[in-house]
DRENPA-3360 file (N, C-alpha, C; in nm, 2 decimals, always signed):
BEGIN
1 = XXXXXXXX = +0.08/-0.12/+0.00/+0.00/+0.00/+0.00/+0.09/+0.13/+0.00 ~ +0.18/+0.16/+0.06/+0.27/+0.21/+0.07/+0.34/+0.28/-0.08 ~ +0.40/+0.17/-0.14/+0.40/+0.17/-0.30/+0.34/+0.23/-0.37 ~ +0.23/+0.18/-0.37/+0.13/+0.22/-0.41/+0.08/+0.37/-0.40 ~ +0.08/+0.41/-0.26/+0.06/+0.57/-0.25/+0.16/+0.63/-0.28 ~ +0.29/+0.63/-0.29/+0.44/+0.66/-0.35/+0.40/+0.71/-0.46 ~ +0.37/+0.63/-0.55/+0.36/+0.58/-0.69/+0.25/+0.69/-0.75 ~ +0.14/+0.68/-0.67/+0.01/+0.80/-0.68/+0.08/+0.91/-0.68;
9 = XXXXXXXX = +0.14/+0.98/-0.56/+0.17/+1.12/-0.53/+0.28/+1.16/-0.64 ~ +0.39/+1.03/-0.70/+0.47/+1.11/-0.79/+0.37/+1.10/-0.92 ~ +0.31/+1.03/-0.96/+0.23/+1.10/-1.06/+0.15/+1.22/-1.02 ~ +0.09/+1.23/-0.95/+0.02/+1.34/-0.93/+0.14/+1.49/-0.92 ~ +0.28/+1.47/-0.86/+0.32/+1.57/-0.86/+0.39/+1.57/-0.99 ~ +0.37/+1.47/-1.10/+0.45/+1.49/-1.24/+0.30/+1.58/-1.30 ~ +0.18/+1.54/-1.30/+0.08/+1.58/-1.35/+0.07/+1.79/-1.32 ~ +0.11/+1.80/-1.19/+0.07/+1.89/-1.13/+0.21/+1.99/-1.19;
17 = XXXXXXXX = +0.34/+1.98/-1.24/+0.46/+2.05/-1.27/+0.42/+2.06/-1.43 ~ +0.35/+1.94/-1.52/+0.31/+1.96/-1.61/+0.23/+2.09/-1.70 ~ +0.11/+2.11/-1.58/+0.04/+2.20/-1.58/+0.12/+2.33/-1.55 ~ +0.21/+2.34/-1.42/+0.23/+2.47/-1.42/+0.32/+2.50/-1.54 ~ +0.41/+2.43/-1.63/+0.47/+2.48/-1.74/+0.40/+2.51/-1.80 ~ +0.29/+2.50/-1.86/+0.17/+2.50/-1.94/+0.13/+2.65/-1.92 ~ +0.13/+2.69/-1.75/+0.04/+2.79/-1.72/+0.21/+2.92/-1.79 ~ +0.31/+2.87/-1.77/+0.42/+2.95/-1.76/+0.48/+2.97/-1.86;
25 = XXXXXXXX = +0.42/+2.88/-1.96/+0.44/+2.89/-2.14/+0.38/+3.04/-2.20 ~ +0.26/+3.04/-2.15/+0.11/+3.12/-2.15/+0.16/+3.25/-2.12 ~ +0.22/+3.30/-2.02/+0.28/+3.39/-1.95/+0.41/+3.44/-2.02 ~ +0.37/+3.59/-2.05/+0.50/+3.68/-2.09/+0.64/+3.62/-1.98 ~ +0.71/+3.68/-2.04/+0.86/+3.61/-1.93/+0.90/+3.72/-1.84 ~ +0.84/+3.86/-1.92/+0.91/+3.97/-1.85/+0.79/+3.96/-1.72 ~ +0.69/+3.92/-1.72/+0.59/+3.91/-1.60/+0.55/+3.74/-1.53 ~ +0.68/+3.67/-1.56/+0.66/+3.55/-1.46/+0.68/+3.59/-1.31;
33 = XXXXXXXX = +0.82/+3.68/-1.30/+0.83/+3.67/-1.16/+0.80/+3.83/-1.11 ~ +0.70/+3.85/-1.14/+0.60/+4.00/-1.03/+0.47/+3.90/-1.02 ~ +0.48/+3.97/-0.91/+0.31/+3.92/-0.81/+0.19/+4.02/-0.84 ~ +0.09/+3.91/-0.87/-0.02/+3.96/-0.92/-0.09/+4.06/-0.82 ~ -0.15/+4.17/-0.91/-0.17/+4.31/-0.93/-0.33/+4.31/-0.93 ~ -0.42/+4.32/-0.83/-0.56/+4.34/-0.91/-0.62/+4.47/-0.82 ~ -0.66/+4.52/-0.90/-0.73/+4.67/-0.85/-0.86/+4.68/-0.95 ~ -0.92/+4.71/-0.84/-1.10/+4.70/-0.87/-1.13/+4.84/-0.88;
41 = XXXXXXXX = -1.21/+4.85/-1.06/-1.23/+5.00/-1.06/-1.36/+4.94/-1.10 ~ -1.43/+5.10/-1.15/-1.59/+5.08/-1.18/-1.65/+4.98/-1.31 ~ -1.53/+4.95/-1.39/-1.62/+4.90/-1.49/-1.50/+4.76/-1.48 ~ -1.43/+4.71/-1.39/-1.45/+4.61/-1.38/-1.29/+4.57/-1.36 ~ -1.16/+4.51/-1.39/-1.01/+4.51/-1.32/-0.97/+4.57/-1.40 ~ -0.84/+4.64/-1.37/-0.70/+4.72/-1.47/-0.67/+4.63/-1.49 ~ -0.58/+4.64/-1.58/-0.45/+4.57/-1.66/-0.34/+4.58/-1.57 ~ -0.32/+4.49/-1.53/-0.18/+4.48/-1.41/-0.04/+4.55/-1.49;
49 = XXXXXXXX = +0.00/+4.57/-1.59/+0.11/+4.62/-1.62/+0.03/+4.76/-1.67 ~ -0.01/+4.78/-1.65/-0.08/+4.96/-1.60/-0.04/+4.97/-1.50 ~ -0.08/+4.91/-1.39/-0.11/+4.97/-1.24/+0.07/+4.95/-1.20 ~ +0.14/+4.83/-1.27/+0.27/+4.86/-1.21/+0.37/+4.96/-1.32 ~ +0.33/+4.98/-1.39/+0.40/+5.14/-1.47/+0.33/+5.25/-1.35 ~ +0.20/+5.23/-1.33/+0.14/+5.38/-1.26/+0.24/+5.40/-1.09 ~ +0.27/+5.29/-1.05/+0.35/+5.26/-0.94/+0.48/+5.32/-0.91 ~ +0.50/+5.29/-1.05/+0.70/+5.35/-1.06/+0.70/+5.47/-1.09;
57 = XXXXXXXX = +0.59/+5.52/-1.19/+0.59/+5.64/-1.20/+0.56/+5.74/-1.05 ~ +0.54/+5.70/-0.96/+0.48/+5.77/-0.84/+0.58/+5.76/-0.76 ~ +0.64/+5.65/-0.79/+0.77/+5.66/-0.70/+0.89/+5.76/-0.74 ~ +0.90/+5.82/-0.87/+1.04/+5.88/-0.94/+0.96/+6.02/-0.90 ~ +1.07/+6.10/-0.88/+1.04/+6.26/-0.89/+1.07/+6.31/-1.04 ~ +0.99/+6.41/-1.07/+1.02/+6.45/-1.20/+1.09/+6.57/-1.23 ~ +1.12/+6.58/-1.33/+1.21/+6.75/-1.33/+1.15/+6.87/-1.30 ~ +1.24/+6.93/-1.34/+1.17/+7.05/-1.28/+1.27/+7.22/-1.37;
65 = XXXXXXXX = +1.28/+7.33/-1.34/+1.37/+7.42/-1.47/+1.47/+7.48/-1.38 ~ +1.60/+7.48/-1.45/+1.68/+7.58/-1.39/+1.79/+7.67/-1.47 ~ +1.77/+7.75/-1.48/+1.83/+7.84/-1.62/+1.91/+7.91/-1.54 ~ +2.05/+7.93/-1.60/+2.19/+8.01/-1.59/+2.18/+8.13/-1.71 ~ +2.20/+8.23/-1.70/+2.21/+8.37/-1.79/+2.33/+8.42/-1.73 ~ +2.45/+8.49/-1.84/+2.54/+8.60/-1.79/+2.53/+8.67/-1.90 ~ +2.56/+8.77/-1.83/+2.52/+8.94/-1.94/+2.58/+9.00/-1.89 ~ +2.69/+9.12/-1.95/+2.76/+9.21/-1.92/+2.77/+9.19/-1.76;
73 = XXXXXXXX = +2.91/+9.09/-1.73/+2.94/+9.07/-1.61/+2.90/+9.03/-1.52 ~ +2.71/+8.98/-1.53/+2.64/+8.97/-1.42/+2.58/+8.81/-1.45 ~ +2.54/+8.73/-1.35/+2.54/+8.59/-1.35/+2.41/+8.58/-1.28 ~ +2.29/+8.54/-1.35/+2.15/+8.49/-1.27/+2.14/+8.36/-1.26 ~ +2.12/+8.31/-1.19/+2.06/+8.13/-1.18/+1.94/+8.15/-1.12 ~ +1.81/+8.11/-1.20/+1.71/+8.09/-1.12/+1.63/+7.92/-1.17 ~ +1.59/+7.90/-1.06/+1.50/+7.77/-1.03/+1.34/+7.77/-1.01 ~ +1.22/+7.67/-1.05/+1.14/+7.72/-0.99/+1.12/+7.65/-0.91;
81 = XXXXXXXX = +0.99/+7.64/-0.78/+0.99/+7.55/-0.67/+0.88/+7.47/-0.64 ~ +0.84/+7.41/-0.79/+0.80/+7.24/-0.79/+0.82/+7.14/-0.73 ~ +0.77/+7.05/-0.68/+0.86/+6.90/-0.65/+0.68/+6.82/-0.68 ~ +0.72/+6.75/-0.78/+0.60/+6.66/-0.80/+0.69/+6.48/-0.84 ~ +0.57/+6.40/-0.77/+0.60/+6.24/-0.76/+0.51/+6.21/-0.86 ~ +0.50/+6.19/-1.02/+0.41/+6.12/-1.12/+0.34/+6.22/-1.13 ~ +0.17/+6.21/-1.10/+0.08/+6.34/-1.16/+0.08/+6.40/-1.08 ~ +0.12/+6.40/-0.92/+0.08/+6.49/-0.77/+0.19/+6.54/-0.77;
89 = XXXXXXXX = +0.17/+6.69/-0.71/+0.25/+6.81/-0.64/+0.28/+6.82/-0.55 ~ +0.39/+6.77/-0.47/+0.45/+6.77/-0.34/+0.45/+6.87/-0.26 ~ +0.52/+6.98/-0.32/+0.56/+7.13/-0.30/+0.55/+7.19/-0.41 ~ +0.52/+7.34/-0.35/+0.48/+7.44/-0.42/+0.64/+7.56/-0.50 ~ +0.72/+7.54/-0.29/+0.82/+7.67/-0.29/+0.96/+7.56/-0.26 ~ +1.02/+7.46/-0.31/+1.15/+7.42/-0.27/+1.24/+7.55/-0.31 ~ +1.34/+7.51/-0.30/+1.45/+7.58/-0.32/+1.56/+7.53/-0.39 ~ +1.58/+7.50/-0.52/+1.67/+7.47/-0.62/+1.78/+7.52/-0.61;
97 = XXXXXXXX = +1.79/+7.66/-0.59/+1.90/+7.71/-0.63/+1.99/+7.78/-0.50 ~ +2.12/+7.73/-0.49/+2.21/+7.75/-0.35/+2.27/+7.81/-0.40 ~ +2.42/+7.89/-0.30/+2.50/+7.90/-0.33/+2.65/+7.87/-0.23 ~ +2.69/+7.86/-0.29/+2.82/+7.74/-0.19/+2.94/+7.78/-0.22 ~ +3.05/+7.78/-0.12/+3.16/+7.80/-0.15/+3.19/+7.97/-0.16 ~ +3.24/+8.03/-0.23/+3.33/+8.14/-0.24/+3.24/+8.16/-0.34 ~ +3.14/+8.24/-0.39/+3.04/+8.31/-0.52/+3.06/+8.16/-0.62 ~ +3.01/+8.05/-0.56/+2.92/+7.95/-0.70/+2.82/+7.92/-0.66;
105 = XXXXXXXX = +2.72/+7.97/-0.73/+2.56/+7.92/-0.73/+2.59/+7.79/-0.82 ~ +2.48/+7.68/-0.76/+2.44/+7.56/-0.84/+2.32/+7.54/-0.75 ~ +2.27/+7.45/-0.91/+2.14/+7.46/-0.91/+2.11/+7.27/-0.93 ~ +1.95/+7.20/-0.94/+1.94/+7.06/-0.97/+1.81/+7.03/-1.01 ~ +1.84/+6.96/-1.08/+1.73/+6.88/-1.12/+1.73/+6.73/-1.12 ~ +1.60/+6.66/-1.09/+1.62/+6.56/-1.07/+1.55/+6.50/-0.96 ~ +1.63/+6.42/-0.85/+1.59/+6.33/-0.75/+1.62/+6.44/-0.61 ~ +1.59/+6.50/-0.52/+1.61/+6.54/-0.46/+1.76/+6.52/-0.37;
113 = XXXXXXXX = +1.72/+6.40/-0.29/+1.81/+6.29/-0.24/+1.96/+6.32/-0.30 ~ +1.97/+6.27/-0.44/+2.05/+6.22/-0.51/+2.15/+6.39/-0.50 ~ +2.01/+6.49/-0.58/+2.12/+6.64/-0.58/+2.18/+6.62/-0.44 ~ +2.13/+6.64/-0.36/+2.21/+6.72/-0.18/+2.31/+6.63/-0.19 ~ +2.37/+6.49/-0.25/+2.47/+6.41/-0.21/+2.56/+6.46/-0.30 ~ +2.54/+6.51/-0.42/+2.61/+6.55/-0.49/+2.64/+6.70/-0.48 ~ +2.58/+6.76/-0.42/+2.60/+6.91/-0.37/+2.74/+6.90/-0.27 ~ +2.71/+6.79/-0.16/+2.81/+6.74/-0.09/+2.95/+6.73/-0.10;
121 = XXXXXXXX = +2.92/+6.64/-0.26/+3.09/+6.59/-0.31/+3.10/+6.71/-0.35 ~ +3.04/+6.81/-0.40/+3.08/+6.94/-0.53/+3.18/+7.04/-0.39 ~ +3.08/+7.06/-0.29/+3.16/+7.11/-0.18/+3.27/+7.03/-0.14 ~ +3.35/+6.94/-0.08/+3.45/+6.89/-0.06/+3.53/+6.91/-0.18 ~ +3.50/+6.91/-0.35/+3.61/+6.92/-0.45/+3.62/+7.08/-0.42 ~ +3.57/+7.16/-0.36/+3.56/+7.32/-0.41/+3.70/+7.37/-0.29 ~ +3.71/+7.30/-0.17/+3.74/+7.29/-0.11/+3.89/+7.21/-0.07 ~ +3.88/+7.13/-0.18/+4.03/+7.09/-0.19/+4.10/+7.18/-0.30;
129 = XXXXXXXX = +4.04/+7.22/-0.44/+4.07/+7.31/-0.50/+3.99/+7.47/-0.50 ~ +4.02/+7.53/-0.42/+3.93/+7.68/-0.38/+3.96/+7.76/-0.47 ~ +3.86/+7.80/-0.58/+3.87/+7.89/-0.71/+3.90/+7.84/-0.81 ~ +3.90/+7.69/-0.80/+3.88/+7.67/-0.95/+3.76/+7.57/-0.97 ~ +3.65/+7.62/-1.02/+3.52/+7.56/-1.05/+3.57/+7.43/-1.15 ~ +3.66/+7.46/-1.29/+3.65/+7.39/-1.39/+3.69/+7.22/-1.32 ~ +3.79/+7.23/-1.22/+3.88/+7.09/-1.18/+3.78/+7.07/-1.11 ~ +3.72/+7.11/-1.01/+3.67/+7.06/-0.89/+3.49/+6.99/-0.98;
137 = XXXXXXXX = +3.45/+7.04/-1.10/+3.36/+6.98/-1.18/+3.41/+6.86/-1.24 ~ +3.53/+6.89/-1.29/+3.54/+6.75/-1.40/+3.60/+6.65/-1.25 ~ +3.67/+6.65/-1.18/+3.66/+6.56/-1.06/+3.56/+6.48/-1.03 ~ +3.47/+6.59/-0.94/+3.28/+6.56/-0.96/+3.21/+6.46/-1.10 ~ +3.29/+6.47/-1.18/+3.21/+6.41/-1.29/+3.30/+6.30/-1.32 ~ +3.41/+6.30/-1.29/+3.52/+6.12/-1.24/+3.43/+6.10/-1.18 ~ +3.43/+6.12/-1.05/+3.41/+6.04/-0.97/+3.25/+5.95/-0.96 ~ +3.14/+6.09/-1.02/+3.03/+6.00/-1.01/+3.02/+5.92/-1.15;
145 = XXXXXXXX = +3.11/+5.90/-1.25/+3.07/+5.81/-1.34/+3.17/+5.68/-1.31 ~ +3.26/+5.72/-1.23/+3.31/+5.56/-1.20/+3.29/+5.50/-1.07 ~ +3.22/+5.56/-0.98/+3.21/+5.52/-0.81/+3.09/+5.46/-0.84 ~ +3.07/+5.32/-0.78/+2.99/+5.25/-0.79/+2.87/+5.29/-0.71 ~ +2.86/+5.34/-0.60/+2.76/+5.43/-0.54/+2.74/+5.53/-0.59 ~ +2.81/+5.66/-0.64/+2.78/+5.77/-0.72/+2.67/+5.76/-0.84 ~ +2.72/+5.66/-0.92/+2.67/+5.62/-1.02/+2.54/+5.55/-1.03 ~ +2.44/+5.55/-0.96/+2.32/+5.56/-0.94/+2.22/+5.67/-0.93;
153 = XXXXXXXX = +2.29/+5.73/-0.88/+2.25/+5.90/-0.86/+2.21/+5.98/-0.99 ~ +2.04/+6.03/-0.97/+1.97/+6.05/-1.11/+1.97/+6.18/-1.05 ~ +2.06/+6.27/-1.12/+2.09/+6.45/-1.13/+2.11/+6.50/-1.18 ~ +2.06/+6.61/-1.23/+2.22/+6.71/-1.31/+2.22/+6.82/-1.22 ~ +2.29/+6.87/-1.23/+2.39/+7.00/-1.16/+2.41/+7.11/-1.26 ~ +2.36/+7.22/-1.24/+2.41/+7.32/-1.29/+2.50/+7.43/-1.20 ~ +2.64/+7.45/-1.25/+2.72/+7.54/-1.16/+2.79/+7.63/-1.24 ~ +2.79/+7.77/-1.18/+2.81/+7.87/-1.23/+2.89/+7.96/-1.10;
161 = XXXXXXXX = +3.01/+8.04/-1.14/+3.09/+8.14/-1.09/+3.10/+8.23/-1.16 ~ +3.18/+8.36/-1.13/+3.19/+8.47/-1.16/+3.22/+8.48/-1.35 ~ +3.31/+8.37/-1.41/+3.34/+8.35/-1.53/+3.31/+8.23/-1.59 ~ +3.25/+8.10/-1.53/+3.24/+7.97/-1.58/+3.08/+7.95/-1.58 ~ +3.05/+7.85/-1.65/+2.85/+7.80/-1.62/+2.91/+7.63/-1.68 ~ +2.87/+7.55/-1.62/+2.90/+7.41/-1.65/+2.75/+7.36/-1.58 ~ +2.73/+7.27/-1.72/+2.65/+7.14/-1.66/+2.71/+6.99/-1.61 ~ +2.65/+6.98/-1.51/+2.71/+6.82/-1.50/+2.65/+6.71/-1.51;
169 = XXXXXXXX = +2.69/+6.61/-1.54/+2.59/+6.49/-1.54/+2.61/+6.37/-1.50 ~ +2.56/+6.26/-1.49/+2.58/+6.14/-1.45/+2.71/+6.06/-1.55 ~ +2.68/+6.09/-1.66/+2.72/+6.02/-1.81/+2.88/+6.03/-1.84 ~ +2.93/+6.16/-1.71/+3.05/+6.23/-1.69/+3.08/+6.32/-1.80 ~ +3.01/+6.38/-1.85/+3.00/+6.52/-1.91/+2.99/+6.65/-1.81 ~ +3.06/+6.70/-1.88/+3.10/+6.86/-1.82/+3.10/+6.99/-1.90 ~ +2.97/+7.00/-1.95/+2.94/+7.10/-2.04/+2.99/+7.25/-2.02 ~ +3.01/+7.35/-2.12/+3.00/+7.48/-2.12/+2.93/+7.52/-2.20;
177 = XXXXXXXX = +2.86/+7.67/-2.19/+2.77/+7.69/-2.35/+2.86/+7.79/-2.38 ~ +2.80/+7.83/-2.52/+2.85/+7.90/-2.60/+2.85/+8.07/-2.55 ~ +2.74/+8.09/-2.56/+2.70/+8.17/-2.54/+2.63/+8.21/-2.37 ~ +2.67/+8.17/-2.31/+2.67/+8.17/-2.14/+2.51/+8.16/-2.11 ~ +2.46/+8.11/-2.18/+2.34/+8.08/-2.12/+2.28/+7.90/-2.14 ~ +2.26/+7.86/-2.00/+2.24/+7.71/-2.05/+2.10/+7.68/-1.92 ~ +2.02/+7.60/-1.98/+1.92/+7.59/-1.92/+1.90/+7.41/-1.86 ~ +1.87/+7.31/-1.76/+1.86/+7.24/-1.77/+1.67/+7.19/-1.65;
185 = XXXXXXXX = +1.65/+7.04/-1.68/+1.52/+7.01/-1.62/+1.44/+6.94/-1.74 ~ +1.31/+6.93/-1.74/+1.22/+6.94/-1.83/+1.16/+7.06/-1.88 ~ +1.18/+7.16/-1.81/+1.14/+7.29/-1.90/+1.25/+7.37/-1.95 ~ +1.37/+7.27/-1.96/+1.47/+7.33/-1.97/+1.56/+7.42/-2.11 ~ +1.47/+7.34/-2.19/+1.45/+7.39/-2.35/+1.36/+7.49/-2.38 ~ +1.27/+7.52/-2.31/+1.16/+7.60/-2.31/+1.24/+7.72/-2.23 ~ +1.34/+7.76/-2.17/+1.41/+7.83/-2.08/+1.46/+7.92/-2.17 ~ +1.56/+7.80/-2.21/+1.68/+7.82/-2.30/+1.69/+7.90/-2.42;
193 = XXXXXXXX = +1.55/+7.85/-2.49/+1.51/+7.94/-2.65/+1.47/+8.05/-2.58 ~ +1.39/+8.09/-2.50/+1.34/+8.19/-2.45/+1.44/+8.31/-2.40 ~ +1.58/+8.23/-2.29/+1.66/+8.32/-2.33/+1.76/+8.39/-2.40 ~ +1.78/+8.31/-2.48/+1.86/+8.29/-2.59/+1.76/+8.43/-2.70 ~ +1.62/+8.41/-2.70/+1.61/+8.52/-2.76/+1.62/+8.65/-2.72 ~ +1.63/+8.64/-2.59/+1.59/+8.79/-2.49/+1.74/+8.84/-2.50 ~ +1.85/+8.80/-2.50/+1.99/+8.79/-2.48/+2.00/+8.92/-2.57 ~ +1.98/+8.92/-2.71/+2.01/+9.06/-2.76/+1.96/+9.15/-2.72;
201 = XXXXXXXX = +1.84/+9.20/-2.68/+1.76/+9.29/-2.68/+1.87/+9.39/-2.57 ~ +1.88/+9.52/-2.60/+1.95/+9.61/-2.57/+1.86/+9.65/-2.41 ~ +1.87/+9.68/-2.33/+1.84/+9.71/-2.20/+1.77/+9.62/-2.07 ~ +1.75/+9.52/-2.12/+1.76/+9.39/-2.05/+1.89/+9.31/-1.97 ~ +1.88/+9.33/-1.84/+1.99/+9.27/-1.78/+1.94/+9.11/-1.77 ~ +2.06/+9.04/-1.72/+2.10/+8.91/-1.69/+1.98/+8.87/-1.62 ~ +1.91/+8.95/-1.44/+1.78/+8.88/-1.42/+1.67/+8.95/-1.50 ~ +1.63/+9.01/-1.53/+1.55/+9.04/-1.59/+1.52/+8.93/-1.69;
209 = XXXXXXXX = +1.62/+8.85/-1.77/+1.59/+8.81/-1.87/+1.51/+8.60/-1.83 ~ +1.61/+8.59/-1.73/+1.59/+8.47/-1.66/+1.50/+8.46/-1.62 ~ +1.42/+8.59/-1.56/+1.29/+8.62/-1.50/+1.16/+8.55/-1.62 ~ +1.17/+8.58/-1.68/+1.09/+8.65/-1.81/+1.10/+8.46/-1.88 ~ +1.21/+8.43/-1.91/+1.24/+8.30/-1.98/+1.19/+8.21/-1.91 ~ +1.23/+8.19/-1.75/+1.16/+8.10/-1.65/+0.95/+8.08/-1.61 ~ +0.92/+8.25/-1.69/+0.78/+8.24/-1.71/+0.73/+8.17/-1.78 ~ +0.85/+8.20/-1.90/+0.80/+8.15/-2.05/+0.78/+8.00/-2.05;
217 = XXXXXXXX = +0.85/+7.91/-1.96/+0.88/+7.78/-1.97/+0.78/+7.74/-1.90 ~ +0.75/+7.80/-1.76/+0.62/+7.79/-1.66/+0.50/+7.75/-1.70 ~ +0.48/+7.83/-1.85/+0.36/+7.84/-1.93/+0.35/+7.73/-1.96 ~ +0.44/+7.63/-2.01/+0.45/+7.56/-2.11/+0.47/+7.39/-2.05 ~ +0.57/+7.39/-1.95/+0.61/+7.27/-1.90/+0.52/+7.27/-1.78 ~ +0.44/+7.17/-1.80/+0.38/+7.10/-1.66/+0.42/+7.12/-1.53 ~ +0.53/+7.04/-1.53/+0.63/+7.02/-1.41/+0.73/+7.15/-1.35 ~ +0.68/+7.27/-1.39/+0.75/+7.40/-1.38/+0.59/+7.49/-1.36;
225 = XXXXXXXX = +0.62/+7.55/-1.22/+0.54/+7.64/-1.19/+0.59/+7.81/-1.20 ~ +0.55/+7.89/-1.09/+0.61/+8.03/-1.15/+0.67/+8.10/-1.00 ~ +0.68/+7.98/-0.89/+0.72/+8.01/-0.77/+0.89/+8.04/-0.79 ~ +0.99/+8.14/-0.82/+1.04/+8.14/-0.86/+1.20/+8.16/-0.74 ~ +1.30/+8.12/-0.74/+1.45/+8.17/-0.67/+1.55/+8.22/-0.73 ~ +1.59/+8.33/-0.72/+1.66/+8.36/-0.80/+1.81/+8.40/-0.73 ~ +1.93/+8.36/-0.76/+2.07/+8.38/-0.72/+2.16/+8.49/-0.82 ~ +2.26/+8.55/-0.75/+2.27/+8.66/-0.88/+2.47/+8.62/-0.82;
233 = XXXXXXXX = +2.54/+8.68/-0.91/+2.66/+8.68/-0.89/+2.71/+8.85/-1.01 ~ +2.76/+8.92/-0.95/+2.83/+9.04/-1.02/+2.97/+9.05/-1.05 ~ +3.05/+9.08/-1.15/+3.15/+9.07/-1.18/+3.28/+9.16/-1.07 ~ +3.19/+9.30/-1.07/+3.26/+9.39/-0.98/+3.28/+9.35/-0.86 ~ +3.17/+9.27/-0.82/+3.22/+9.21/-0.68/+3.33/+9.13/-0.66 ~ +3.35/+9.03/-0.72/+3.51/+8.94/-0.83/+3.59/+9.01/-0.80 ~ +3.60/+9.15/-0.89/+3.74/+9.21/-0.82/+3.78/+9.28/-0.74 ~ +3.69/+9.37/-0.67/+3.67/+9.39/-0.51/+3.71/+9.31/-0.42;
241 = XXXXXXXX = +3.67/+9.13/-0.45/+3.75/+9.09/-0.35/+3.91/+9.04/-0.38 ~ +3.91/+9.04/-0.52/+4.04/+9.06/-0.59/+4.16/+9.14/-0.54 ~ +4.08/+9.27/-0.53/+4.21/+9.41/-0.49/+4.21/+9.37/-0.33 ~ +4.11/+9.35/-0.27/+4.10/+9.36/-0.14/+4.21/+9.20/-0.08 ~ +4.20/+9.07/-0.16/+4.27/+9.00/-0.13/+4.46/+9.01/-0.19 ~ +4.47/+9.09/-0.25/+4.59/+9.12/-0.34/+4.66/+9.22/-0.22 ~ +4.61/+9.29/-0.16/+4.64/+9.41/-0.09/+4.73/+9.38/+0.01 ~ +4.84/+9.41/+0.01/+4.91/+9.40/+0.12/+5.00/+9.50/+0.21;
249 = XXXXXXXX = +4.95/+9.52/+0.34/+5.04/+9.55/+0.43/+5.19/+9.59/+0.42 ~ +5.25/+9.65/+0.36/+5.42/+9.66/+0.35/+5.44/+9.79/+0.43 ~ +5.56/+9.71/+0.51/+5.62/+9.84/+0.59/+5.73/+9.91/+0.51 ~ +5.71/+10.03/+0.48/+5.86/+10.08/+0.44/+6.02/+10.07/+0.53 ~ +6.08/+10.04/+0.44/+6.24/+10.02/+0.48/+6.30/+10.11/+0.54 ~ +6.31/+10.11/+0.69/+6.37/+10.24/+0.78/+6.52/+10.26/+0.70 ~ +6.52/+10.41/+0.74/+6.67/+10.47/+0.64/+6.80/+10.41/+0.74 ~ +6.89/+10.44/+0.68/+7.02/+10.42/+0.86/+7.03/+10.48/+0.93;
257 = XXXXXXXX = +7.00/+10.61/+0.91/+7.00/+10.71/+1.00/+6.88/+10.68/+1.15 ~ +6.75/+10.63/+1.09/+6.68/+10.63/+1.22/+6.72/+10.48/+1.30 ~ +6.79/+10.38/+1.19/+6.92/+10.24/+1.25/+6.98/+10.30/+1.36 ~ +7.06/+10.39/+1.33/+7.13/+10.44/+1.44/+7.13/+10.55/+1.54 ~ +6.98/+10.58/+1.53/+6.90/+10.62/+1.64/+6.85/+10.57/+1.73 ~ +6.80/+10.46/+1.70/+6.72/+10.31/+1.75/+6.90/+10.25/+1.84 ~ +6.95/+10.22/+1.77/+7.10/+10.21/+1.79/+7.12/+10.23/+1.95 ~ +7.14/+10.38/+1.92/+7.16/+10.46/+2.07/+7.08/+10.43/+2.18;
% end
């Protein structure tokens, strides 16, 4: 009897593996191993690879605008203060745009999280090399395209000093524009043309024009509202602290005569 029931259960467990290849044939490959998904709406279930696209999307933060302008000496970075997860609006007023170090504003777009860790390393390179933006970027952009931690990090970085505007990226690019004006985000093109056209117009400064371009994009990109921060950097200020750090204390060289007065 014993045998006998042996004999039953491995058929039955040959019968029963049969079947589930059968069910696993049937079954896309990219959705054998997720767990089923059912959400009850009014006219009756979603489609489970809807509801797990709708998922991921809610989890990612989305972009957002941050445009760099320089114009006769003067440097605007402004940001706006969005933060949305998929279709919902988290915040209204963040604050995109810093400034760190010795006169460099930078700016982010992206993951929240991810910018502040990279604001981090950008500070420590600024700080091993103080006054020079270009090294302390392209370091920043070693390091997060070959550090196996770094390199997860979904951001870009826009940074700007008294004479440089660099983008940075994951990809280890280290951009400059041409024309000193570079926009990044999803309304970041919408920025860009906008000020790219305003750039000639004769009596328009640097914010004024960022002002105006960051509207233009607001209009247009979803994910860009008109809550706006704006950081400014001036040239004159540059050499102000130029003369002021160059300046030195020199005592004039006593004659011999008061030598040998001192002497006595």
């Amino acid at each position: 009897d014993r045998l006998e029931n042996k004999e039953r259960l491995k058929i039955k467990i040959k019968n029963y593996t049969v079947k589930i290849k059968k069910r696993r044939s049937t079954i896309p490959s990219s959705d054998i191993n997720k767990k089923p998904v059912i959400t009850m709406m009014r006219g009756g279930m979603m489609n489970r690879s809807y509801v797990v696209s709708m998922v991921r999307s809610f989890g990612t933060m989305h972009g957002t605008t941050i445009l760099c302008v320089r114009k006769n000496g003067r440097v605007a970075m402004i940001g706006d203060g969005m933060v949305s997860m998929g279709s919902i609006t988290v915040k209204h007023n963040a604050k995109k745009v810093r400034r760190i170090g010795d006169g460099v504003l930078v700016g982010f777009a992206g993951s929240t999280a991810d910018a502040f860790t990279l604001l981090e390393r950008l500070e420590r390179k600024l700080e091993e090399h103080p006054g020079q933006l270009m090294r302390a970027a392209v370091d920043l952009a070693k390091a997060w395209r070959t550090d196996k931690y770094l390199r997860r990090l979904e951001a870009t970085l826009l940074v700007a000093d008294h004479s440089l505007t660099f983008e940075i990226t994951g990809n280890g690019d280290v951009l400059e524009p041409s024309d000193g004006v570079m926009g990044i985000g999803s309304g970041g093109p919408y920025a860009l043309a906008a000020a790219r056209a305003l750039k000639d117009i004769d009596g328009l400064d640097a914010d004024t024009i960022a002002t105006k371009a960051l509207a233009i994009a607001a209009d247009m990109c979803v994910y860009t509202n008109h809550n706006t921060i704006i950081e400014t950097l001036d040239q004159s200020d540059a050499n102000s602290s130029q003369d002021s750090s160059s300046t030195l204390n020199v005592t004039p060289p006593s004659s011999p005569s008061s030598e040998k007065e001192q002497g006595k």
